[in-house]
C-alpha positions as CSV (number, residue, x, y, z in Angstrom):
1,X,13.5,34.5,-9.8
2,X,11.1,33.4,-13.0
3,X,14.4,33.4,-15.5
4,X,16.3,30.9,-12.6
5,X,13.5,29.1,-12.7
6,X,12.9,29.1,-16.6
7,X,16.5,28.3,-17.1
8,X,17.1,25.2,-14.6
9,X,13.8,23.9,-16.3
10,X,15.8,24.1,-19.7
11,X,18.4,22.9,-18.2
12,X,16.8,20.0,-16.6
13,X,14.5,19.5,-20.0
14,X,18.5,18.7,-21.9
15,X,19.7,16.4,-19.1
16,X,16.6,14.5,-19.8
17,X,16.9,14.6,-23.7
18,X,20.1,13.2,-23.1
19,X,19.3,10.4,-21.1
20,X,16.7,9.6,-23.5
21,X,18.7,9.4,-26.6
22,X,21.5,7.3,-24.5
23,X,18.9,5.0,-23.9
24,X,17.9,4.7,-27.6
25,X,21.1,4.2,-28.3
26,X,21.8,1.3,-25.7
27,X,18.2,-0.4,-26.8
28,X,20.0,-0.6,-30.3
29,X,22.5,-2.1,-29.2
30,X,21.3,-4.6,-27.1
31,X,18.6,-5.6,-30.0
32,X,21.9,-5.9,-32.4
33,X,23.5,-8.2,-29.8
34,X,20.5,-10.3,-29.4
35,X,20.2,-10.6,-33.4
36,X,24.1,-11.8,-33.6
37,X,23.5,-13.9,-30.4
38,X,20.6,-15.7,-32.3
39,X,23.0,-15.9,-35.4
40,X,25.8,-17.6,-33.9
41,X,23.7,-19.7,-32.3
42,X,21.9,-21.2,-34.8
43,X,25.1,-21.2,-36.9
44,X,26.5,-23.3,-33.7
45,X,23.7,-25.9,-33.8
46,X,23.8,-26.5,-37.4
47,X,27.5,-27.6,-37.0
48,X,26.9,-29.7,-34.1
49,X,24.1,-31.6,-35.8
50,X,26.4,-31.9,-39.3
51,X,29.5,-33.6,-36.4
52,X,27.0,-36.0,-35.1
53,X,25.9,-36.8,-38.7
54,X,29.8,-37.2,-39.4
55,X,30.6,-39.1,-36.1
56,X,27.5,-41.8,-36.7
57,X,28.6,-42.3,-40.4
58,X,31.8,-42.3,-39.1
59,X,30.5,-45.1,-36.8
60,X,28.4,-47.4,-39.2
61,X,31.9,-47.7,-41.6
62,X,33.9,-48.7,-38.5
63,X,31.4,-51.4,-37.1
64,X,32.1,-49.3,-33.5
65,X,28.5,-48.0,-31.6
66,X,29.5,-44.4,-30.2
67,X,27.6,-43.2,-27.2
């Protein structure tokens, strides 16, 4: 009875050594997605402020007000 015991303990002790290191694994992850989320985003407001830059040059040469 002790050795059934002893070895569904170990047995218990892996499946939760495995869930642990899938859970490391999926915090990586998700911090790497939230680092290239913040990249692209600030790449994507740069760009929008450099087109409305553009569009009100654009708009002071051509004598035209744009909204």
């Amino acid at each position: 009875m002790r050795n059934t015991v002893d070895n569904l303990s170990l047995l218990l002790q892996m499946i939760s050594l495995d869930i642990l290191f899938k859970d490391y694994n999926n915090a990586d992850l998700m911090q790497e997605l939230q680092k290239q989320d913040n990249e692209y985003f600030e790449k994507i407001l740069k760009q929008n402020n450099e087109i409305i830059e553009l569009l009100k040059g654009r708009s002071d040469t051509d004598g035209r007000k744009n909204n």
